[in-house]
Backbone atoms as SQL, in Angstrom:
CREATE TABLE atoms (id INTEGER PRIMARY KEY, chain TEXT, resi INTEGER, resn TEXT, atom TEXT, x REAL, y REAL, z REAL);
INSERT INTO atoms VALUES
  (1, 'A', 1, 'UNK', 'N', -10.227, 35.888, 2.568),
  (2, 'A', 1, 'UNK', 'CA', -10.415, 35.079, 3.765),
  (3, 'A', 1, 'UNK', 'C', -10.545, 33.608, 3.356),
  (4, 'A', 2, 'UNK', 'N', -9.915, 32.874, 3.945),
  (5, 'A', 2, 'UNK', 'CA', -10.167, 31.135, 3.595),
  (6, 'A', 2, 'UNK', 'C', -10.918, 30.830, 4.280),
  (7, 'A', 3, 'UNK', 'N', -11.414, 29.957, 4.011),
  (8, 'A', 3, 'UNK', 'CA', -12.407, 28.713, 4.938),
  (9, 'A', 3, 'UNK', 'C', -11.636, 27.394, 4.794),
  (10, 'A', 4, 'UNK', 'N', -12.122, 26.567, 5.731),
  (11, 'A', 4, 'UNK', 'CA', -11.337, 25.123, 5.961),
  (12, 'A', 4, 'UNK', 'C', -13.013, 24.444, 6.407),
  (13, 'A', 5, 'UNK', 'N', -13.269, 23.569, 5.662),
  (14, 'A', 5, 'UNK', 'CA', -14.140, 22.201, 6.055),
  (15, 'A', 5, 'UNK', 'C', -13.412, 20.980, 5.730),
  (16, 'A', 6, 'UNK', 'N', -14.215, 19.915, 6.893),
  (17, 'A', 6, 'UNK', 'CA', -13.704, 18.918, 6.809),
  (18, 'A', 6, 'UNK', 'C', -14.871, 17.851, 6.391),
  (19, 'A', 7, 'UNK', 'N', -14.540, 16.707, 5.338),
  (20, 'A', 7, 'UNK', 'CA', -15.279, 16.171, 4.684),
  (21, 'A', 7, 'UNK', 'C', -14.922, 14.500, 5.317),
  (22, 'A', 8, 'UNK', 'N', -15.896, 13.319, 5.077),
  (23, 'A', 8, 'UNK', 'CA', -15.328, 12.236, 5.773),
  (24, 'A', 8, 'UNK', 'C', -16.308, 11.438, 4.484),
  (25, 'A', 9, 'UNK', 'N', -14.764, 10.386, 3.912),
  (26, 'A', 9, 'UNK', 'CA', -14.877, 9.969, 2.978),
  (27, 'A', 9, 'UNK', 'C', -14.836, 8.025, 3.425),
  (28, 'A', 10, 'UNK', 'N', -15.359, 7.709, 2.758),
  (29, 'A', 10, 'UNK', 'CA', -15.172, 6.101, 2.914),
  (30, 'A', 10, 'UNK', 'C', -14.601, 5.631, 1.587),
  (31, 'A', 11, 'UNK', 'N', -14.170, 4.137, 1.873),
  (32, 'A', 11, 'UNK', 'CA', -13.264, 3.607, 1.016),
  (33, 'A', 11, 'UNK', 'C', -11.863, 3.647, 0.990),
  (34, 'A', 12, 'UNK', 'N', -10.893, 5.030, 1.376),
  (35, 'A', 12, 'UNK', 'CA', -9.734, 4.834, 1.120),
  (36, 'A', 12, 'UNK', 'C', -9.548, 3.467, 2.392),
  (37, 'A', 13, 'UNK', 'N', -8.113, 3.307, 1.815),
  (38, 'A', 13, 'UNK', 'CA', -7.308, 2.334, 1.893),
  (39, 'A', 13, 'UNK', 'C', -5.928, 2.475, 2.255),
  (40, 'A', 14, 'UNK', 'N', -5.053, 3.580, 1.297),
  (41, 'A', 14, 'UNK', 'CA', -3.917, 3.547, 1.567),
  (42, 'A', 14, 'UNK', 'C', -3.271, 5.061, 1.082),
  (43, 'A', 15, 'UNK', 'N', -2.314, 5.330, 0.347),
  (44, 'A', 15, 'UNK', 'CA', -1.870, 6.396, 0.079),
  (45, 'A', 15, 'UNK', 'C', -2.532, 6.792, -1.504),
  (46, 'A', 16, 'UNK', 'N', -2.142, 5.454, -2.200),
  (47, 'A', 16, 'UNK', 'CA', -2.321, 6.099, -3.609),
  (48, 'A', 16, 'UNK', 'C', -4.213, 6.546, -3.312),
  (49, 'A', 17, 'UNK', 'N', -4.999, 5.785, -2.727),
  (50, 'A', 17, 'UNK', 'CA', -6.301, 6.501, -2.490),
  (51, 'A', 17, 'UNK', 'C', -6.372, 8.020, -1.899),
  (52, 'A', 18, 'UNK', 'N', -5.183, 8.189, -1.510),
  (53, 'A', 18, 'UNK', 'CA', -5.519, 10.290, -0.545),
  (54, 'A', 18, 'UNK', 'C', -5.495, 10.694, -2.001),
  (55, 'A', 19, 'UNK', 'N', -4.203, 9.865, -2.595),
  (56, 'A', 19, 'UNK', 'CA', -3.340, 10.735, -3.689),
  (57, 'A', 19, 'UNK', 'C', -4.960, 10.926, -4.808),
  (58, 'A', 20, 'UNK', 'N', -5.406, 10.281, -4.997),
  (59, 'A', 20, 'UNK', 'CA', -6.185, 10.577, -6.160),
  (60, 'A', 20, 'UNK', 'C', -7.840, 11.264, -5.623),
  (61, 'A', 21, 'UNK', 'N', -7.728, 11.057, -4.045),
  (62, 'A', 21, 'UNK', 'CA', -8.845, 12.153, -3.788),
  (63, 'A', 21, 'UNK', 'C', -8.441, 13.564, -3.768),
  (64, 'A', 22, 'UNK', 'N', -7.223, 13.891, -3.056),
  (65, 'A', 22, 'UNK', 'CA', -6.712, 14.649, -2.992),
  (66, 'A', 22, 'UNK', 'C', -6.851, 15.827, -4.515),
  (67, 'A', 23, 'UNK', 'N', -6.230, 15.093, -5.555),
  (68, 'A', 23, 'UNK', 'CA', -5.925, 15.320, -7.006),
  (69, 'A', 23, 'UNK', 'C', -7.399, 15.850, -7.462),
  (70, 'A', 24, 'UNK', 'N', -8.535, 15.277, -7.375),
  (71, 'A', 24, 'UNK', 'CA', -9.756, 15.684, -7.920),
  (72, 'A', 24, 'UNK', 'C', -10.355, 17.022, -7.139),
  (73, 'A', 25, 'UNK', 'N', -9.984, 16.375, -6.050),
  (74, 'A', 25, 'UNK', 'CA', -10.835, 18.087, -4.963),
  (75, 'A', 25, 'UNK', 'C', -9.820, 18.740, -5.320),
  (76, 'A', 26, 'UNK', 'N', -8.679, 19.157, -5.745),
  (77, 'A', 26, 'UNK', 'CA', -7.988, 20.052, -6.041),
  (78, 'A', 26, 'UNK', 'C', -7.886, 20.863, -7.562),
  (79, 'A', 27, 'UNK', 'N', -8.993, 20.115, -7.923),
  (80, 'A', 27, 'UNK', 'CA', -9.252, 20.531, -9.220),
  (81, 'A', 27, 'UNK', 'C', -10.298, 21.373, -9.516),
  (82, 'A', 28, 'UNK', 'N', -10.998, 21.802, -7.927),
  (83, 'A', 28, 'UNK', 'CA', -12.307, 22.303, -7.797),
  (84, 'A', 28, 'UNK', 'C', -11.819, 24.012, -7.694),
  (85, 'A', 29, 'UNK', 'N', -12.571, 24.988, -8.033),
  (86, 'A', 29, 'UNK', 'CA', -12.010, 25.920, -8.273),
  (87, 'A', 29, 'UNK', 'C', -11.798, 26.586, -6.764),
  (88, 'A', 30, 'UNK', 'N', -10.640, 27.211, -6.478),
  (89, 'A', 30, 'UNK', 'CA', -10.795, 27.846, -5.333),
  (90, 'A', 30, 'UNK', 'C', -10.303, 27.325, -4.397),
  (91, 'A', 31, 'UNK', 'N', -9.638, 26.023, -4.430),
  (92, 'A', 31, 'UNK', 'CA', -9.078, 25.153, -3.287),
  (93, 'A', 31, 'UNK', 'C', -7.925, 25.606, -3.175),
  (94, 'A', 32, 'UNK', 'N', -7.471, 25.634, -2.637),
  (95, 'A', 32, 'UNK', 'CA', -5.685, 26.062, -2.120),
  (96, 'A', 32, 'UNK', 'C', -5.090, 24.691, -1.110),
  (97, 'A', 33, 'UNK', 'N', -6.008, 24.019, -0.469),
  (98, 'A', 33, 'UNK', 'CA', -5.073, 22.647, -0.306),
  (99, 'A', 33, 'UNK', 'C', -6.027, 22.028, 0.342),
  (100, 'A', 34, 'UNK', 'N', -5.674, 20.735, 0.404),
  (101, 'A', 34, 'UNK', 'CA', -6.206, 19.213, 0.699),
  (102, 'A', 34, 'UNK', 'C', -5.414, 18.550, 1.511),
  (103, 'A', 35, 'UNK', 'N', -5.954, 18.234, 2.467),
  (104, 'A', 35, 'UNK', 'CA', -5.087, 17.050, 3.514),
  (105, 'A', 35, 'UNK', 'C', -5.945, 15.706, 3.425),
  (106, 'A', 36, 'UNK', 'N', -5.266, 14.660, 3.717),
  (107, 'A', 36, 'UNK', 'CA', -6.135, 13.259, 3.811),
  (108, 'A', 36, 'UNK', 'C', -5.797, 12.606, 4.968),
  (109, 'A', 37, 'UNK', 'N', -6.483, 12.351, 5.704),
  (110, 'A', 37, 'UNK', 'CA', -5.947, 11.215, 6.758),
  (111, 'A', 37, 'UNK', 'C', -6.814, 10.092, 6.611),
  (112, 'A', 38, 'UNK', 'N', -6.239, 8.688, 5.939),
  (113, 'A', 38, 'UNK', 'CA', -6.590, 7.722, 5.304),
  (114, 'A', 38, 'UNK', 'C', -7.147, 6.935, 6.507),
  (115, 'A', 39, 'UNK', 'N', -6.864, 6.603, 7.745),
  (116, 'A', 39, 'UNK', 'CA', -6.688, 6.054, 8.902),
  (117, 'A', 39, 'UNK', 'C', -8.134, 6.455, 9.201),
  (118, 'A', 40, 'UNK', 'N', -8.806, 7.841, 8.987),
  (119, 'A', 40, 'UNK', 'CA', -9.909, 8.362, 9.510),
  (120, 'A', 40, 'UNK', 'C', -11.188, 8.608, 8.424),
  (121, 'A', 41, 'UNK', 'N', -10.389, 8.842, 7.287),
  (122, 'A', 41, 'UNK', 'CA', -11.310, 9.472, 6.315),
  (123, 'A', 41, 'UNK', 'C', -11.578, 10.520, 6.050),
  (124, 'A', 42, 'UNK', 'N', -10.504, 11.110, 6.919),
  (125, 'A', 42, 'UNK', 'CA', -10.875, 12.923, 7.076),
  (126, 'A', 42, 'UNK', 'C', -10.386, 13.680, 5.593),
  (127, 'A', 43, 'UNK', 'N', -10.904, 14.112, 5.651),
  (128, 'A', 43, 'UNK', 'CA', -9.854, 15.043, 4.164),
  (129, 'A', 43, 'UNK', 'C', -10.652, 16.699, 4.799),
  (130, 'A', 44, 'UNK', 'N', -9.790, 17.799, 4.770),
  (131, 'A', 44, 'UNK', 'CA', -9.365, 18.562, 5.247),
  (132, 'A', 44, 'UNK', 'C', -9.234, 19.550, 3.925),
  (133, 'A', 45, 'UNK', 'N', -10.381, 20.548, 3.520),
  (134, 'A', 45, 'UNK', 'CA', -9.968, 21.273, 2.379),
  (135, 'A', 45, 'UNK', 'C', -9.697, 22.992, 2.923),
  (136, 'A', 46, 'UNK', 'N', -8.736, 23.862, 2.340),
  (137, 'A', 46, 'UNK', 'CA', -8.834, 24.996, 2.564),
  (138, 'A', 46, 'UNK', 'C', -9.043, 25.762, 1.662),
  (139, 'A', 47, 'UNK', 'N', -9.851, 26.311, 1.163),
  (140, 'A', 47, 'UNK', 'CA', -10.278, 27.313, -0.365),
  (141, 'A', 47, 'UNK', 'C', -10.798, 28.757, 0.674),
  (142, 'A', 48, 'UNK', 'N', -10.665, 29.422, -0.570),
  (143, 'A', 48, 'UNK', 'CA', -10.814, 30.463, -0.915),
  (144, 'A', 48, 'UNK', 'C', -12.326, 31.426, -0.175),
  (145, 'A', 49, 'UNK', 'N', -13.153, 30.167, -0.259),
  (146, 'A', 49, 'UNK', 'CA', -14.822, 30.636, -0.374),
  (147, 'A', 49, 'UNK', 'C', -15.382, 29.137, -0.044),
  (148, 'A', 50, 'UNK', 'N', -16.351, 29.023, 0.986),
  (149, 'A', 50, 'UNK', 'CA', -16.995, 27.962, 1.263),
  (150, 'A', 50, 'UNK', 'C', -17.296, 27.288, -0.402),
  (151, 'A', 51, 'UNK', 'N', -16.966, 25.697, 0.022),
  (152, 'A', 51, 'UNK', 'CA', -17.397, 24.875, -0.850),
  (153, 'A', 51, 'UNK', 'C', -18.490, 24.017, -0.993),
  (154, 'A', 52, 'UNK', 'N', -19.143, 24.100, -1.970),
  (155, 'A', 52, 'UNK', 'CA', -20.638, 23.225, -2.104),
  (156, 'A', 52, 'UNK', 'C', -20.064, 21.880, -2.217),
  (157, 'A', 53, 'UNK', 'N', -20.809, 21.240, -0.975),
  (158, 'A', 53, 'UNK', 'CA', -21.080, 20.170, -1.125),
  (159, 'A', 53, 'UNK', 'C', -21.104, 19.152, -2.467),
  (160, 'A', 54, 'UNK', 'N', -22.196, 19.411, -2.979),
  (161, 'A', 54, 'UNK', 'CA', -22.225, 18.747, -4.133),
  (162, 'A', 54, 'UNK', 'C', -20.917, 18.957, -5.098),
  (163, 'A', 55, 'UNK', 'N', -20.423, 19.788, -5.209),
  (164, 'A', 55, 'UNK', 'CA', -18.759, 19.426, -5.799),
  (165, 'A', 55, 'UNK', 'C', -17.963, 18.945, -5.538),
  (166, 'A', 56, 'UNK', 'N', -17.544, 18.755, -4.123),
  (167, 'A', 56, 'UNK', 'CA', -16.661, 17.810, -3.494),
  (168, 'A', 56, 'UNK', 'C', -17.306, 16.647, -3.243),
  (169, 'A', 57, 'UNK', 'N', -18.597, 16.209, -3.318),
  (170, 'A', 57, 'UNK', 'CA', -19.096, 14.844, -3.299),
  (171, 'A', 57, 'UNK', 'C', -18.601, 14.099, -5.249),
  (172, 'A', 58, 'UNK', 'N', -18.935, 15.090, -6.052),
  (173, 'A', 58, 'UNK', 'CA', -18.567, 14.753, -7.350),
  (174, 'A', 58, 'UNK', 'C', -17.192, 14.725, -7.505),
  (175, 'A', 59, 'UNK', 'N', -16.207, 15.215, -6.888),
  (176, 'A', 59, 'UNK', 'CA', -15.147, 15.185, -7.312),
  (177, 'A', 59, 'UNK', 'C', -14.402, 13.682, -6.663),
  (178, 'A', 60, 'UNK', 'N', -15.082, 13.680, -5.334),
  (179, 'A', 60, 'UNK', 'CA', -14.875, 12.247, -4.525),
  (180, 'A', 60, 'UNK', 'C', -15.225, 11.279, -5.206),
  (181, 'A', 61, 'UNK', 'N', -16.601, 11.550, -6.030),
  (182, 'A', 61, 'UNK', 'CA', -17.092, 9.985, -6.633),
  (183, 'A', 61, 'UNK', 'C', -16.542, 9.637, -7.997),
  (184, 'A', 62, 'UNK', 'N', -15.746, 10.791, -8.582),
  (185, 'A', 62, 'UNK', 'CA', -14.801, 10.741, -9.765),
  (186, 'A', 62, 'UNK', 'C', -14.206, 10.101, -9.216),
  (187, 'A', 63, 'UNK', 'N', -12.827, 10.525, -8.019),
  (188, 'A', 63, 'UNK', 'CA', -12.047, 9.544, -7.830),
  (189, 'A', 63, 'UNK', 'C', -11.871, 7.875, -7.381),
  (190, 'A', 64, 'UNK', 'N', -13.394, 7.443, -7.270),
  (191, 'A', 64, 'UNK', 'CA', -14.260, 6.089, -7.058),
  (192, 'A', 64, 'UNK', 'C', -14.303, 5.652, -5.440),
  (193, 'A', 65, 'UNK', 'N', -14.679, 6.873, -4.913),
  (194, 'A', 65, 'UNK', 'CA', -14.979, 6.791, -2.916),
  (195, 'A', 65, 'UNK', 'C', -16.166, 7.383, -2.266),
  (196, 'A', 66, 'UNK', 'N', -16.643, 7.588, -2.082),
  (197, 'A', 66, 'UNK', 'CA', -17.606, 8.191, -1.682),
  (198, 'A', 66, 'UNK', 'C', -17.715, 9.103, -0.294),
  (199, 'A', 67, 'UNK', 'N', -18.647, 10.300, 0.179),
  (200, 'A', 67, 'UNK', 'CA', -18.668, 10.871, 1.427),
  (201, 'A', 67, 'UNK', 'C', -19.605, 10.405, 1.607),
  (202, 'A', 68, 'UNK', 'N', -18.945, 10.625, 3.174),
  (203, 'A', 68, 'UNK', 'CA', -19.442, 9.578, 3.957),
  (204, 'A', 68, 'UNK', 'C', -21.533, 10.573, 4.284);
């Protein structure tokens, strides 16, 4: 069964910013995909098994953005 949460990030800007949030939360185990809407801040994950927070906040602040 998947789950889908939606996370709201500050800072992006433009594309190459989805591209490299995108890239880190997808590195989290269990994700199967990432959407970004830069315009909003939304990023949109679908995995496997609810995701902790605190990993997708770390994987966001790797890529240098923060949730909101």
């Amino acid at each position: 069964m998947t789950q889908t949460q939606t996370f709201t990030v500050t800072g992006m800007t433009c594309g190459h910013c989805a591209t490299s949030v995108s890239e880190e939360i997808s590195e989290i185990d269990g994700v199967q995909d990432v959407a970004v809407v830069v315009e909003t801040g939304a990023v949109t994950v679908t995995s496997a098994d609810p995701l902790d927070e605190a990993d997708v906040r770390a994987a966001v602040e790797e890529a240098g953005y923060q949730l909101a």
